[in-house]
N, C-alpha and C positions, 0 to 999 in steps of 0.2 A: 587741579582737575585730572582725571584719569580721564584719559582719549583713548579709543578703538579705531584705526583706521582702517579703513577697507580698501587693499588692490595689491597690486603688485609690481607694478612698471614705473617707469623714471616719472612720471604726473606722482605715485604718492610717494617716489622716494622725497622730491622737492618737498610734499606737504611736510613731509617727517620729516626734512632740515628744517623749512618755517615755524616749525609747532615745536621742536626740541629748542625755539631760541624764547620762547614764551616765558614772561615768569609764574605764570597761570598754569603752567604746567607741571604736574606730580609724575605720573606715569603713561608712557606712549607703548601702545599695542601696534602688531601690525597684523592683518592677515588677509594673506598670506606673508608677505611682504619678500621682501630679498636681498641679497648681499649684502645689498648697500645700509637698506634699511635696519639691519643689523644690528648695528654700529648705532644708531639713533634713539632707540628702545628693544621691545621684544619682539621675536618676529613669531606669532601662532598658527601653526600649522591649519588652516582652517578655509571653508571655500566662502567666499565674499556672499554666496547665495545662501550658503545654509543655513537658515535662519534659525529652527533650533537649534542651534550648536552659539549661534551668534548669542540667542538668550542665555544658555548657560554659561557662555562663559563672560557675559556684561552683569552679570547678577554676583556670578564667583569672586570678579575681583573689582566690586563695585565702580563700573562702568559710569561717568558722568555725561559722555557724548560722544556720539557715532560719527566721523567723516565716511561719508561713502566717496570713494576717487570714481570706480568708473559705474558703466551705465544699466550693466546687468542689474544688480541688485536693486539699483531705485526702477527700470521699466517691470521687474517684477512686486514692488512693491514694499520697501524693508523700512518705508519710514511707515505704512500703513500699520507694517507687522508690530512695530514697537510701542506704535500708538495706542493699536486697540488692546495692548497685554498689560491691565491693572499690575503688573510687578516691574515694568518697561517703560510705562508709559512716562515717567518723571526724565528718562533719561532723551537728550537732546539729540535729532537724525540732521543733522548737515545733507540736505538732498531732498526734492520734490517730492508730495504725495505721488502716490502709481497715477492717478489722471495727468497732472503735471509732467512726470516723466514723459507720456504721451508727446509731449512737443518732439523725443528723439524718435521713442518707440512705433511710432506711425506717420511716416510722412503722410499720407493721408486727413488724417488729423491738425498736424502742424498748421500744414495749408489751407485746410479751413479753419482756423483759427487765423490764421493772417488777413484770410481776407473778410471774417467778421469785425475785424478791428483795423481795415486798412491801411494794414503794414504791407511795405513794397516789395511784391518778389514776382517770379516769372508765374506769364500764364502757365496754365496747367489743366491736367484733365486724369481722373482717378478711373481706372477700367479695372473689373474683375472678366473672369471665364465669360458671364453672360453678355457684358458689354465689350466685345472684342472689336466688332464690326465699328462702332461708333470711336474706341480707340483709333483702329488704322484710318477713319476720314480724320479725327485729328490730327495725327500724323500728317494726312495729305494737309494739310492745312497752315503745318509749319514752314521753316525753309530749316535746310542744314546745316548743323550736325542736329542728331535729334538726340535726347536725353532720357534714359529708360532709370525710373528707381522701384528699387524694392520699398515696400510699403513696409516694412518691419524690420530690426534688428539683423545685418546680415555680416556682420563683421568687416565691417568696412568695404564689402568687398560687395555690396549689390545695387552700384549704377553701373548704367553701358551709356556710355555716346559713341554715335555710331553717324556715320556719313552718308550710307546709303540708306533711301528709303524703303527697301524689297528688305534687305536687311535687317533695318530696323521692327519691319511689322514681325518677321520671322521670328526677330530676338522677346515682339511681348510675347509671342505664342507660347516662347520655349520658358518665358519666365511665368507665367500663367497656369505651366503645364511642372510647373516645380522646378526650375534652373536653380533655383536658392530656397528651393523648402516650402516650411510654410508662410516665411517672410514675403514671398511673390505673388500669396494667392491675388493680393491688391496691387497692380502696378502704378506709379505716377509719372504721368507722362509730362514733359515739361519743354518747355521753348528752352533754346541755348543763347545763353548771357554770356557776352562778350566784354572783357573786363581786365578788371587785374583786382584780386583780393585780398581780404583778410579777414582774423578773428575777432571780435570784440566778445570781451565776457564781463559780467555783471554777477554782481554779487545781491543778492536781493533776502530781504524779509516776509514776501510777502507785501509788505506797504512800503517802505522806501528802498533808496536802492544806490550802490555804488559802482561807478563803471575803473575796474581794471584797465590797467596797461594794454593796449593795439600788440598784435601779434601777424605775424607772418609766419605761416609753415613751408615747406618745401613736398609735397605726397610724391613724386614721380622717382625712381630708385637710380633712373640715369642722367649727369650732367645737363642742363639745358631743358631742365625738365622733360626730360625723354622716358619712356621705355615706359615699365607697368608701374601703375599705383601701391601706395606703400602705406603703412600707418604716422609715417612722414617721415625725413631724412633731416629735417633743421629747421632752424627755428629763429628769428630776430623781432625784438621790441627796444624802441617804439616803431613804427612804418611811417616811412617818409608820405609817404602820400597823404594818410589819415590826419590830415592838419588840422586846427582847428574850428575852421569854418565847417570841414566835413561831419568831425564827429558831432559839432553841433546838429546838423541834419538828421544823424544818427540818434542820438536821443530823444529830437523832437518827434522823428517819424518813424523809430523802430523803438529802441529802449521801452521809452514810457508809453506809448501804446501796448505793449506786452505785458510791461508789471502790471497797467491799469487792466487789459483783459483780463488777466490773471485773476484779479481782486474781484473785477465785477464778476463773473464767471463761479466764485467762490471755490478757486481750485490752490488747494492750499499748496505753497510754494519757498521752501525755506533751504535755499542754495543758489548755484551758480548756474546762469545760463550762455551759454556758450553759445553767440548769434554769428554763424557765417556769410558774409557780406562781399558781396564782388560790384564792383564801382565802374559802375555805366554810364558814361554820358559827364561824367563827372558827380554823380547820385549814385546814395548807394541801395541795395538792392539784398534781402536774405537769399540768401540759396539754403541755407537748411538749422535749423534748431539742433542743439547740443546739449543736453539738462548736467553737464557737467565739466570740469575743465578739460581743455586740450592736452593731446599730448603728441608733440614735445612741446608745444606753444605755453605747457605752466613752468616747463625747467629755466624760460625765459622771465614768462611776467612773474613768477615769484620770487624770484630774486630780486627783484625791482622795487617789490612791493618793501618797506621800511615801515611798514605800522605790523602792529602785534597781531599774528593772523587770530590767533585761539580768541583774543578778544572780541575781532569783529564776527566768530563765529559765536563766540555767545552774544554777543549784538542780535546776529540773525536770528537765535534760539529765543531770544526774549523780546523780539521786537524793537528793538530801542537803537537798529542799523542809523537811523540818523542823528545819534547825539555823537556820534563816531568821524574823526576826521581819519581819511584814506593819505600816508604819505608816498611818497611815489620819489625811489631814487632817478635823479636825471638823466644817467649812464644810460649807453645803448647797454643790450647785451645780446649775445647769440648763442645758440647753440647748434651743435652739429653731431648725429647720432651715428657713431659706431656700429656695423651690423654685419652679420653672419653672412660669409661669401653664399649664394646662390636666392638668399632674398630677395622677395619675398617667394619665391618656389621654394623649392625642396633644401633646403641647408643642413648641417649636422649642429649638433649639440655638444656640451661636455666640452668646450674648448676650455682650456687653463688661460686665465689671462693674468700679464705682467706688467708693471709698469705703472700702476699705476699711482703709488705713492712717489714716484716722481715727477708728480705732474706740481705746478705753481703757477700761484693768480690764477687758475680756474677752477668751478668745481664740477666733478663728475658723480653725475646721476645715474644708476645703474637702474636699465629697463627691465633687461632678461637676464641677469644672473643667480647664482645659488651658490650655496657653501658646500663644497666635498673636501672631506676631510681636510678641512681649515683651509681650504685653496677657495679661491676664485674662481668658477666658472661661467661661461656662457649656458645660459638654457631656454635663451628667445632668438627672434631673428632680429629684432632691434636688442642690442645690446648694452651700450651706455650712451650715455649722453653728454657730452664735454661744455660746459658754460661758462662764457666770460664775458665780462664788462670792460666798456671801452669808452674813448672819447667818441668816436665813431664806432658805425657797424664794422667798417675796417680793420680799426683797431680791434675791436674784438673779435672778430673773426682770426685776423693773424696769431692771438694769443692762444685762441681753440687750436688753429691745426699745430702750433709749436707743441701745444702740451699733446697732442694726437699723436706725433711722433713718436715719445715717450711711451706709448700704450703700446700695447699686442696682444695679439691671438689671431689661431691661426686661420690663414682665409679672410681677415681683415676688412673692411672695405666702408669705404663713407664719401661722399660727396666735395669738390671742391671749389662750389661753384654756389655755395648757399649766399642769396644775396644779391646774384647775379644780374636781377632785372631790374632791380635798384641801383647799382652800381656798379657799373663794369669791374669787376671784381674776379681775378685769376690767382688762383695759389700755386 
């Protein structure tokens, strides 16, 4: 098969290492792709959104099936695109119709889809401009911290929790009044769930469905989970907590509740959903819909994964996800991501980085690099991603920051503490 992948960041370098070990596989595309991805197949100059460019060039070098990695392209609609183009339409989109992407692209939406099909997540209350007033008494009505979302795509960057309530009403004004665009015009306002979390993702056809490896991320940029949020700093699977009693709950009263919504709803859905889940009470609980893998949380569970990924994606593509058994290596693994001093604010680009072929027993996923003149550079604020498997989280954790040594560029910077609230864990 000839695969087109679509992204750029360490989520589809992993894919690109999964799919380059397929024997299903003739030729791997990437676009845009980067450094790493390289190395794997071809990396095409090209933007994950621009769909005519995407048709001409799956048609030039007969294209068998799209992975989309990230979220842009399916909330704009690219598996619609492929579908409705009589010369496209043969070819297979790994990723949700545009209503289906909806699960990420509209907290709004999400949330009333959960509570149509009474899946458990925090009250809530949706306010536009007109309904401001009735906003701030919900507000009154919570206790603190309160939790502001953008209703739209904002780059990770459009929740506020916020402690005060004079605050809080100020901050829906400001996001109402355009804090984050047009993703704000809709705020959702939500109760704050006390917890400890995780990722669960699921692989779905549509009608049946297979649940991936438990993940843990790490989003906060300093030690102890401090400071500003980040598009995550590390990553471990499996999670101690998510035992099996739990995830049972999980799939009884989230998983299959969603695919079935899904189906009855008639919202066609032929990819990953990425269910974010914080566990209250010892229950667990969605805080948000994800219509696609994690990132860094897939540098983890794909490596884990030991069954042929390209096959259970043509599983998805032809329905027939349940004649497919899912293997699952037993190893922990973690990862821990490398990133540009002054992240996530202001940081520089164009850094050389070295070292890297002397790393062992790990593998490193490149986020934000690019090739200049046959070097190595950084060109993100998350840079690489360092992954290794172990008897323990421990174990592999010690083997990340050994090979982390090995590595450089300059202004360096990564966390040493991934893990932390699982196991007191110091490097």
């Amino acid at each position: 098969m000839n695969v087109l992948l679509l992204g750029s960041g360490g989520r589809e370098h992993a894919l690109a290492w999964k799919l380059k070990q397929s024997k299903n596989l003739n030729s791997l595309f990437i676009a845009p792709g980067n450094a790493g991805t390289a190395s794997l197949g071809q990396n095409v100059p090209m933007s994950a959104t621009d769909f005519p460019k995407l048709k001409a060039f799956s048609l030039e070098n007969k294209i068998d099936m799209v992975v989309v990695g990230p979220e842009d392209p399916l909330v704009q609609g690219v598996y619609d695109f492929f579908l409705a183009d009589k010369e496209l339409s043969h070819i297979a989109v790994i990723g949700p119709s545009k209503i289906g992407a909806k699960l990420e692209g509209s907290k709004d939406f999400a949330k009333e889809f959960m509570m149509r099909h009474n899946i458990p997540t925090a009250q809530y209350k949706s306010v536009t401009s007109s309904t401001i007033e009735e906003g701030c008494a919900f507000l009154d009505s919570l206790s603190a911290p309160y939790v502001l979302k953008a209703d739209g795509l904002a780059a990770g960057k459009g929740v506020l929790i916020i402690n005060d309530l004079s605050e809080a009403k100020e901050n829906l004004r400001k996001m109402l009044d355009g804090m984050f665009g047009a993703s704000s015009r809709t705020v959702v306002i939500e109760e704050f769930l006390s917890g400890i979390e995780c990722s669960v993702f699921v692989l779905t056809d549509g009608k049946s469905y297979k649940i991936l490896p438990v993940a843990k991320d790490y989003k906060r940029i300093g030690e102890g989970d401090t400071g500003l949020n980040t598009g995550g700093m590390g990553a471990i699977s499996p999670v101690p907590f998510a035992d099996e009693t739990f995830m049972q709950t999980v799939e009884n009263e989230i998983v299959i509740p969603t695919v079935e919504g899904l189906r009855k709803e008639n919202i066609t859905y032929k990819g990953f959903i990425f269910i974010g889940l914080i566990k209250v009470n010892g229950e667990p609980k969605v805080i948000e819909y994800n219509v696609r893998m994690g990132d860094p949380e897939t540098e983890v569970v794909i490596p884990r994964l030991k069954s042929d990924l390209l096959e259970l994606f043509s599983a998805v593509a032809t329905e027939t996800l349940h004649e497919k058994t899912l293997e699952i290596d037993p190893r922990c693994a973690t990862t821990v991501m490398m990133v540009s001093g002054g992240y996530p604010e202001h940081y520089e680009k164009g850094k050389p980085i070295s070292g890297i072929e002397n790393v062992e027993n790990s593998l490193v996923f490149h986020a934000g690099t690019s090739l200049k003149n046959g070097e190595i550079v950084s060109s993100g604020g998350r840079v690489l991603a360092v992954t290794s498997y172990g008897g323990t989280i421990e174990d592999a954790l010690s083997t990340s920051y050994e090979n982390m040594g090995k590595i450089n560029f300059e202004n360096v910077y990564y966390r040493r503490d991934i893990g932390f609230d699982l196991k007191n864990l110091r490097f």
